[in-house]
C-alpha positions as CSV (number, residue, x, y, z in Angstrom):
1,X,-91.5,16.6,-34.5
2,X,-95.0,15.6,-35.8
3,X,-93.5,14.7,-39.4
4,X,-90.4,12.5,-37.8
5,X,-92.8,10.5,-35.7
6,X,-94.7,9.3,-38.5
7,X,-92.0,8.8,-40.9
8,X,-90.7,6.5,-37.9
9,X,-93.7,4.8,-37.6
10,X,-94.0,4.4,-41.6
11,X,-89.9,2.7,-41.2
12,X,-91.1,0.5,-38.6
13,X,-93.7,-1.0,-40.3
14,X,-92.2,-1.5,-43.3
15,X,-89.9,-3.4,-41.5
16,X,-92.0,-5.7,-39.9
17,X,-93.9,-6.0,-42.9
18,X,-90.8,-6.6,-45.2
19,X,-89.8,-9.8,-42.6
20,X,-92.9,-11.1,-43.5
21,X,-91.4,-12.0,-47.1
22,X,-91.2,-15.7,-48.0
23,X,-87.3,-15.4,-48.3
24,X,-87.6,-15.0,-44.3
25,X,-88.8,-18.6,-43.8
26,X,-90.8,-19.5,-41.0
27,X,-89.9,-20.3,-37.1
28,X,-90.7,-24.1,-35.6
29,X,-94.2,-25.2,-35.2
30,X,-96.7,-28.1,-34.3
31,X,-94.8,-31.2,-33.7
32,X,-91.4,-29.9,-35.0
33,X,-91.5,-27.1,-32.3
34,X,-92.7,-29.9,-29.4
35,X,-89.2,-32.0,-30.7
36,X,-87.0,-28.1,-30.5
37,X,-88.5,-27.9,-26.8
38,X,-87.5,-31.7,-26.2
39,X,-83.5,-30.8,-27.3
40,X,-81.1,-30.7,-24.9
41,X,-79.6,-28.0,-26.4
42,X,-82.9,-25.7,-25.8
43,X,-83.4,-23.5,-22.6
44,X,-86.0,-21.1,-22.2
45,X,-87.2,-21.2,-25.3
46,X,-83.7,-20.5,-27.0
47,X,-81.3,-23.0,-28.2
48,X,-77.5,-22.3,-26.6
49,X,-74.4,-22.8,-27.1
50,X,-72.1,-25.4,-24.6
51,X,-70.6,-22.3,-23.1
52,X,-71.7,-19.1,-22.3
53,X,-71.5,-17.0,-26.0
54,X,-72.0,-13.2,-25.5
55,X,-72.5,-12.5,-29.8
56,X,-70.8,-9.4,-29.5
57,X,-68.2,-8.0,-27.1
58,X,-67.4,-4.1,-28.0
59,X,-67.6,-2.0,-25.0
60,X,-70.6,-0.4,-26.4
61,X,-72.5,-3.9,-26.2
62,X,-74.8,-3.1,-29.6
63,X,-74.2,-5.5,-32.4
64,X,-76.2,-2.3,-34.3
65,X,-73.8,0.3,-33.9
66,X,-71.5,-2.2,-35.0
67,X,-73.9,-2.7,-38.4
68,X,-73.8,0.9,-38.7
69,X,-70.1,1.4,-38.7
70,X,-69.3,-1.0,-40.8
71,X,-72.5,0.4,-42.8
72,X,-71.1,3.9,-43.2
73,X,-67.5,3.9,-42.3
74,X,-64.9,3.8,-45.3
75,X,-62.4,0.5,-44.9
76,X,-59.3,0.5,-47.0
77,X,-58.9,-3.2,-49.2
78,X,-62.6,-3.7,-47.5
79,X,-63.3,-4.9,-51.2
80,X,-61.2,-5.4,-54.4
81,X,-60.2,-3.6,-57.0
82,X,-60.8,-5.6,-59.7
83,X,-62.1,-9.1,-60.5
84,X,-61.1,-11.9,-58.3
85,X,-59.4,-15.2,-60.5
86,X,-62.1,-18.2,-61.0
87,X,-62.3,-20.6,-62.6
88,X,-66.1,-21.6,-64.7
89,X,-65.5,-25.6,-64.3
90,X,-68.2,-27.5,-66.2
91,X,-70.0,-28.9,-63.3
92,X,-72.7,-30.8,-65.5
93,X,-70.3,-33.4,-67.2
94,X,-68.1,-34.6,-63.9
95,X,-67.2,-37.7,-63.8
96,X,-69.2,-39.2,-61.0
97,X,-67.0,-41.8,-60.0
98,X,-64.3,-39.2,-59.1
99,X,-64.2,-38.1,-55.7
100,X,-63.8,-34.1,-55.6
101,X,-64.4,-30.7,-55.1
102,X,-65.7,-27.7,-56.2
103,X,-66.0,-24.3,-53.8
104,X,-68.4,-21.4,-55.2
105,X,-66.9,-18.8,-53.0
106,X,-67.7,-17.6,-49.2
107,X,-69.1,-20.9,-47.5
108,X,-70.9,-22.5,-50.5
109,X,-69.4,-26.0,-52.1
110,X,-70.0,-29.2,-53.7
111,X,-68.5,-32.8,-52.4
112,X,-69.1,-35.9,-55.1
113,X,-68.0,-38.5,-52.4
114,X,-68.2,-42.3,-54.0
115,X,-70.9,-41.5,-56.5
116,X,-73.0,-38.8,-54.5
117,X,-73.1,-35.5,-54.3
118,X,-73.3,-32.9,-51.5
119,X,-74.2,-29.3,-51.9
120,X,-73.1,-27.8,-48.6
121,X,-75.0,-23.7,-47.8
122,X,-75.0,-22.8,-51.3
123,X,-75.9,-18.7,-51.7
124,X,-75.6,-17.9,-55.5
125,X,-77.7,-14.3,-55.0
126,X,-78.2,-12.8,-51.8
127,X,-76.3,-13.1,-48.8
128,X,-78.5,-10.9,-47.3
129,X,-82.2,-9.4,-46.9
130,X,-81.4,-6.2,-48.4
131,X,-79.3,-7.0,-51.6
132,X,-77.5,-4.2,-51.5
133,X,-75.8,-4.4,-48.6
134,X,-73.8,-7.6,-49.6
135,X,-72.6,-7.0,-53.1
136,X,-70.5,-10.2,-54.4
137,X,-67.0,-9.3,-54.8
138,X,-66.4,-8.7,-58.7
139,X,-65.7,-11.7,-60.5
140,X,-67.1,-14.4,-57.7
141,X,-71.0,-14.7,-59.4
142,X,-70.1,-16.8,-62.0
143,X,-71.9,-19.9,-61.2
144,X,-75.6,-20.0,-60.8
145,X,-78.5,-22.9,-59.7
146,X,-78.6,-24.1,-63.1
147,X,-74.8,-24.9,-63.8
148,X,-75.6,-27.1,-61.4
149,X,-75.7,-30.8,-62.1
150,X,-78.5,-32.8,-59.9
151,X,-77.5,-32.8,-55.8
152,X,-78.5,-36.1,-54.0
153,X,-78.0,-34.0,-50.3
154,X,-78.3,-30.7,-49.4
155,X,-76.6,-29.8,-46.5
156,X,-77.4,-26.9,-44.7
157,X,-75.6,-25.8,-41.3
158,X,-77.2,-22.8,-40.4
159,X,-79.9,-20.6,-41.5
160,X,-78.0,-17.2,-41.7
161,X,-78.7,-15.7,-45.1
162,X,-75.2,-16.0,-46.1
163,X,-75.7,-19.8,-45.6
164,X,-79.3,-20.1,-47.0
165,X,-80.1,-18.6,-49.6
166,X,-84.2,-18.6,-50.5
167,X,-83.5,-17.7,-54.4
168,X,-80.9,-20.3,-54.5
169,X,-83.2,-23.0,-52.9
170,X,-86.0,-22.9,-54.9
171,X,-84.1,-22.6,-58.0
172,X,-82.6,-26.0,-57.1
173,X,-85.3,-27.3,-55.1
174,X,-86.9,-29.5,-58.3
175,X,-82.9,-31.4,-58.1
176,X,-82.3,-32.0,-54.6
177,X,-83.0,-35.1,-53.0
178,X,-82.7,-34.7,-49.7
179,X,-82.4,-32.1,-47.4
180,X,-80.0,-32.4,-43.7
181,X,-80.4,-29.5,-41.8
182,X,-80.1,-28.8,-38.0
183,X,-83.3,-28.8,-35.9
184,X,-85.5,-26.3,-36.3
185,X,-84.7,-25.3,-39.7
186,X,-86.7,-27.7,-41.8
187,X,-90.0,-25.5,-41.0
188,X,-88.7,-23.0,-43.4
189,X,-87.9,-25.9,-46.1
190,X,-91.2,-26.8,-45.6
191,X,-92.3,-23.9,-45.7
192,X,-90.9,-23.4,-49.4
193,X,-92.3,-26.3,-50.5
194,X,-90.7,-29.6,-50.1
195,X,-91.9,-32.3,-48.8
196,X,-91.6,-33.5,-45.0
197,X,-90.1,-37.1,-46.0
198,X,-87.2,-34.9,-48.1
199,X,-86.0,-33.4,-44.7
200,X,-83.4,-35.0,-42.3
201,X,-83.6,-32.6,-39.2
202,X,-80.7,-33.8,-36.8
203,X,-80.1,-32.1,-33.1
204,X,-76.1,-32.1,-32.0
205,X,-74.3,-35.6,-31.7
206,X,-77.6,-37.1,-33.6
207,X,-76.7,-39.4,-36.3
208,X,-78.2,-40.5,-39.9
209,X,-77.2,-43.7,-41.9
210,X,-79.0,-41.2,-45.3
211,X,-78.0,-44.4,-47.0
212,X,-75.5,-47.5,-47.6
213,X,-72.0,-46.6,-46.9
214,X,-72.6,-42.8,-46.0
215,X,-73.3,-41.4,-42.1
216,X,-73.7,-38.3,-41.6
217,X,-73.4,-36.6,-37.5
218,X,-74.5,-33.4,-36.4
219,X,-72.0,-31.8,-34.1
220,X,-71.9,-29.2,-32.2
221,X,-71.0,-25.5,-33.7
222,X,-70.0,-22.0,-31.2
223,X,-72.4,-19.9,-33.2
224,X,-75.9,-18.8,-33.6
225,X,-79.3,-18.6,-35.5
226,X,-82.0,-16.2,-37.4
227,X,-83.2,-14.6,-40.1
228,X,-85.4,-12.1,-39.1
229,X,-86.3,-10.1,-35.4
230,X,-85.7,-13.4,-33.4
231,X,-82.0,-15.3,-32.9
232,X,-81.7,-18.7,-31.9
233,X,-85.0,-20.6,-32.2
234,X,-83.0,-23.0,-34.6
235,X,-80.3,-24.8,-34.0
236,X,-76.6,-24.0,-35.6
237,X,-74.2,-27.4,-36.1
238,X,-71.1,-28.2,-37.7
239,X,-71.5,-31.8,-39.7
240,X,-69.2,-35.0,-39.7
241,X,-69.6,-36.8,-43.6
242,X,-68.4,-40.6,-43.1
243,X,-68.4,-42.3,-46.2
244,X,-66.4,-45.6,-47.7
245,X,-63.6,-43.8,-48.5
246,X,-63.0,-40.8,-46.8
247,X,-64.4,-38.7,-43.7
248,X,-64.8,-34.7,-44.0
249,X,-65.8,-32.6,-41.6
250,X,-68.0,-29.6,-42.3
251,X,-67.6,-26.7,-40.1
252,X,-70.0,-24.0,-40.8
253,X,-69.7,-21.3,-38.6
254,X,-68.0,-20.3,-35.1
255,X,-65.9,-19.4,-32.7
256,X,-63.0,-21.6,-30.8
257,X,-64.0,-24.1,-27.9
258,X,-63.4,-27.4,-26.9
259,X,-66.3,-28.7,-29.5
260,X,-63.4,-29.2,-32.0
261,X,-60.9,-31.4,-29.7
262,X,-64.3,-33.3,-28.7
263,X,-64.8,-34.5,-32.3
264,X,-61.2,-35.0,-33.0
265,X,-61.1,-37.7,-30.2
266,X,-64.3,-39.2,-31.2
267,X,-63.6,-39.1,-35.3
268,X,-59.7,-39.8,-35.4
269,X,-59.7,-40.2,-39.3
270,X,-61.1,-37.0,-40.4
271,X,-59.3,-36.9,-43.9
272,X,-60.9,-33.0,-44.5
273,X,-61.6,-30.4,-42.7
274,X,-63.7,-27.4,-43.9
275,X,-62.9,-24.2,-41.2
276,X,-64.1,-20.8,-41.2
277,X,-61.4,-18.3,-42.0
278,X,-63.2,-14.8,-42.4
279,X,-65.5,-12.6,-41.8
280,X,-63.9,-12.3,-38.2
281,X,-63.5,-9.7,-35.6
282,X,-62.2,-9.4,-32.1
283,X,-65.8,-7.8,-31.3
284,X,-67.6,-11.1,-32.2
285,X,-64.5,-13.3,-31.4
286,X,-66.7,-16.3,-29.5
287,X,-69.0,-16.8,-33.0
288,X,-66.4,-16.9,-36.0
289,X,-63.1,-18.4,-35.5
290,X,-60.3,-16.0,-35.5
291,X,-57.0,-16.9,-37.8
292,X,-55.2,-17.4,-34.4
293,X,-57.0,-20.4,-33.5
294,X,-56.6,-21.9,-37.5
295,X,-53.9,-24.2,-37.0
296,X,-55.0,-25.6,-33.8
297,X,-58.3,-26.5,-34.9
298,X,-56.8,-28.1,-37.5
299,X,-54.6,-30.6,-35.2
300,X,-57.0,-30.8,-32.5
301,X,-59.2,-32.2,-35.1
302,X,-56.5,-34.0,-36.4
303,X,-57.2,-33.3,-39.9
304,X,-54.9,-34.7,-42.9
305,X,-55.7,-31.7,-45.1
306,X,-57.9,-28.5,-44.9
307,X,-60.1,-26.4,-46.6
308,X,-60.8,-22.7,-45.5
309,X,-64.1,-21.2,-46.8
310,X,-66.1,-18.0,-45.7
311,X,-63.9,-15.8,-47.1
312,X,-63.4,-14.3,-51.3
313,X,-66.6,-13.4,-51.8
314,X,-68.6,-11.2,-49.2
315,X,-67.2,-8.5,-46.6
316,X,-68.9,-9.3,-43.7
317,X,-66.2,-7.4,-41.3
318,X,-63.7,-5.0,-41.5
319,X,-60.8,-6.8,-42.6
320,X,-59.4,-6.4,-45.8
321,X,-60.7,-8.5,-48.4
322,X,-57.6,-10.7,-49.0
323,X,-56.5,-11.2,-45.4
324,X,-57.7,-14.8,-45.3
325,X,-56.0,-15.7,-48.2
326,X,-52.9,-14.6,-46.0
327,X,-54.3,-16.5,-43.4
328,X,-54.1,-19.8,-45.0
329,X,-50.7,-19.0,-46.5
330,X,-49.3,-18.8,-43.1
331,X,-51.4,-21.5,-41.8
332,X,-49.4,-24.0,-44.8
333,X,-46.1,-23.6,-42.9
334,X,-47.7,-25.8,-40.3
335,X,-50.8,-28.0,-41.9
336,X,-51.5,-29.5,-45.2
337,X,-54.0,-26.5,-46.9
338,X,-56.0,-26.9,-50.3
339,X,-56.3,-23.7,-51.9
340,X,-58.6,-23.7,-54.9
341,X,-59.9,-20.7,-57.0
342,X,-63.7,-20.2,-57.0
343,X,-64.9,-22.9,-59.3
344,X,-61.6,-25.2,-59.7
345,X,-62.3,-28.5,-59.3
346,X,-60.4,-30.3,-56.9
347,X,-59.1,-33.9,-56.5
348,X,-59.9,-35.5,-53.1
């Protein structure tokens, strides 16, 4: 009993010392915290969501025996087999003038939009604070921070480790520009180093003119926040990109509500839409968007075309690996869908 008490007492503080790494960032302070407490979107010292969000919904009510299962329990197609098909696109001689695409795999991707160039949650290593918990898929880590040609935004929608990457950041942090984020989440860019007048930090329905011809809004998102032992102390968004010639919409992550109607009556000319498609389960059905809901996201936003991401890369559920690619198969029947390989540049 003696020796399982302190071997418990050893785990836990390892733990709390390991979330003391730099890769965990750092929570809102000072003046930045004084604008999180001013938000709208903040109660009680937590930001919310517009409607009530329970993250999980399994009778047992523990989003850690839910890690645990899906830890220990064996999941047929879970992973696959062999090497998923990419494609290794020279990103460093595009033509700048060309309006296009390129996705990394899982929810990382670069926009060149009239002569600019996003880089939207870009994880190249770890998706996670234990590496070995969230092993690529074979074949999807062919790109790294230095096939990367210089990024003029970095866009950031949440700070979830599979949408922030710390290794990834400061490997690219000497060729971004600028850095848009949601509230709260600058601290940690800070925090790694860059500088203050690098960071747009926008709370939900704020806008930015970052420069001539390009807007960018921060919309709301059905999700949540955290890195370490605390959730929601940042704020989560989705992201509306206006520029000259065309309007995408960058969802992040979530679950269904009427957010996505909302913006679809206040942006009618969304020419892309980027939606979640995996890494979804019935038990956390209000923070990821389920495949049933793909198709009417799609036309409530009233999007000409769309692009699925979080999926082909990580297994973050229990369904099997290629079910999203299913998903958006089925989902073609009714909307226009653009369904690149990992590294294939496409035409906008």
């Amino acid at each position: 009993m003696t020796i399982t008490y302190i071997a418990a007492i050893f785990a836990i503080t390892g733990f709390f010392g390991f979330t003391w790494l730099k890769s965990f960032g750092r929570l809102p302070r000072g003046a930045r915290l004084e604008r999180v407490k001013r938000s709208p979107n903040y109660h009680n010292g937590t930001f919310r969501n517009q409607h009530v969000t329970p993250t999980v919904t399994n009778k047992e009510g523990s989003r850690y025996k839910l890690l645990i299962d899906f830890l220990f329990q064996r999941i047929d197609g879970l992973r696959p087999d062999k090497d998923i098909p990419t494609r290794k696109s020279d990103m460093t001689s595009l033509d700048l003038n060309k309006n296009l695409l390129v996705w990394f795999g899982h929810s990382s991707y670069m926009i060149q939009l009239d002569g600019k160039r996003f880089l939207i949650d870009p994880v190249f290593y770890n998706a996670s604070p234990v590496p070995f918990t969230n092993r690529a898929f074979k074949g999807t880590t062919i790109f790294k921070p230095e096939d990367l040609p210089a990024i003029d935004y970095l866009i950031i929608t949440h700070d979830h480790w599979d949408h922030l990457d710390y290794k990834t950041v400061i490997q690219l942090k000497d060729r971004i520009k600028k850095v848009i984020c949601p509230l709260g989440v600058g601290e940690s860019f800070e925090y790694w180093g860059f500088q203050s007048d690098q960071i747009i930090e926008l709370d939900w329905n704020d806008d930015a003119d970052i420069e001539s011809g390009f807007t960018i809004h921060c919309l709301p998102a059905r999700h949540f926040s955290g890195r370490g032992l605390v959730s929601n102390k940042t704020l989560w968004a989705s992201f509306l990109l206006e520029a000259r010639s065309k309007n995408i919409f960058i969802g992040g992550d979530g679950g269904y509500d009427t957010h996505f109607a909302q913006i679809g009556e206040r942006f009618p000319n969304i020419d892309l839409a980027i939606l979640e498609n995996g890494q979804y389960n019935e038990n956390w059905k209000y923070i990821h968007l389920l495949p049933k809901y793909l198709v009417q996201v799609a036309k409530e936003l009233n999007a000409k075309e769309v692009l699925t991401v979080h999926h082909s890369k990580y297994a973050l559920a229990r369904h099997r690996w290629d079910e999203p690619l299913n998903n958006e198969k089925k989902a073609s029947e009714s909307i226009h869908i653009l369904m690149p390989l990992i590294g294939e540049i496409t035409i906008l």
